[in-house]
C-alpha positions as CSV (number, residue, x, y, z in Angstrom):
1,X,-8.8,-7.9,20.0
2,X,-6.6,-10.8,20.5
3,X,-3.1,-11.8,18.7
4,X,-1.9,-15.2,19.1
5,X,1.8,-16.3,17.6
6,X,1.9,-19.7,16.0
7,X,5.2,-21.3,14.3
8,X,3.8,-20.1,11.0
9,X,2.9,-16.7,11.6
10,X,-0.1,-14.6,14.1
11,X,-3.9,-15.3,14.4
12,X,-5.5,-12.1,15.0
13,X,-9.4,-12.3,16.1
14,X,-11.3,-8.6,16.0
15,X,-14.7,-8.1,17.3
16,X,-17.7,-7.5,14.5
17,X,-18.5,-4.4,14.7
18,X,-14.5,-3.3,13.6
19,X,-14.9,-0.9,10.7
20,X,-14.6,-3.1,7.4
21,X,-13.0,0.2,5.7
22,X,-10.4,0.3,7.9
23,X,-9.7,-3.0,8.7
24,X,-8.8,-3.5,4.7
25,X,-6.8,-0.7,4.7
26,X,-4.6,-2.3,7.6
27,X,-5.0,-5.2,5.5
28,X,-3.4,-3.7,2.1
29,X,-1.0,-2.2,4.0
30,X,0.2,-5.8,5.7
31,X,0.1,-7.1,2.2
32,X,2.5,-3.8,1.2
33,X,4.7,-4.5,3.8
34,X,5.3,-8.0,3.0
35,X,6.0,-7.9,-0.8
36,X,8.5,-5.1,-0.1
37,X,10.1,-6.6,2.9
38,X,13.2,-8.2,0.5
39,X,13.7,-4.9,-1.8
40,X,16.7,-3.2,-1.9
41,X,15.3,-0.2,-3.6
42,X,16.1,3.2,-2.2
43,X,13.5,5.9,-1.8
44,X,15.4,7.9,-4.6
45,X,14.6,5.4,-7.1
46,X,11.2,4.6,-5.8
47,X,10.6,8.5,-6.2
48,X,12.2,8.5,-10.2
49,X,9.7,5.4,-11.0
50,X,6.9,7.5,-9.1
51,X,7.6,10.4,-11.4
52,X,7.6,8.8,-14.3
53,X,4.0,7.6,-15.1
54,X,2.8,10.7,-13.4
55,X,4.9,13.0,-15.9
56,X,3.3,10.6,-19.0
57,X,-0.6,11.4,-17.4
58,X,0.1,14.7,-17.5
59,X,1.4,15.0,-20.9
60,X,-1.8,12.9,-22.4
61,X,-4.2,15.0,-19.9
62,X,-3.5,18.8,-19.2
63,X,-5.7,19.7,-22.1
64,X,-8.7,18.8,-19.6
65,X,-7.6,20.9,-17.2
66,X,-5.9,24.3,-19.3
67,X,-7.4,25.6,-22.2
């Protein structure tokens, strides 16, 4: 692997036979990391807006599961 800095950011090269799978997972977490860098958002509020959508599916969906 090599890692080069330019002015404008790195230049990574990888061999071929690097594992697609986890190479995009590296990828999407990059990509994570960068949209989030400027966000002031705490890990309490992250955790309430987490909570939210997952309290909604359950409400629409625990039928499936208890009978």
């Amino acid at each position: 692997m090599d890692i080069q800095r330019t002015e404008d950011g790195f230049i990574s090269k990888l061999p071929a036979n690097v594992d697609t799978l986890g190479l995009q997972r590296m990828i999407d977490y990059l990509k994570y990391k960068e949209a989030t860098a400027d966000s002031k958002a705490g890990q309490e509020n992250i955790d309430k807006l987490a909570k939210e959508p997952k309290a909604n599916w359950w409400k629409e969906n625990k039928y499936r599961f208890i009978k």
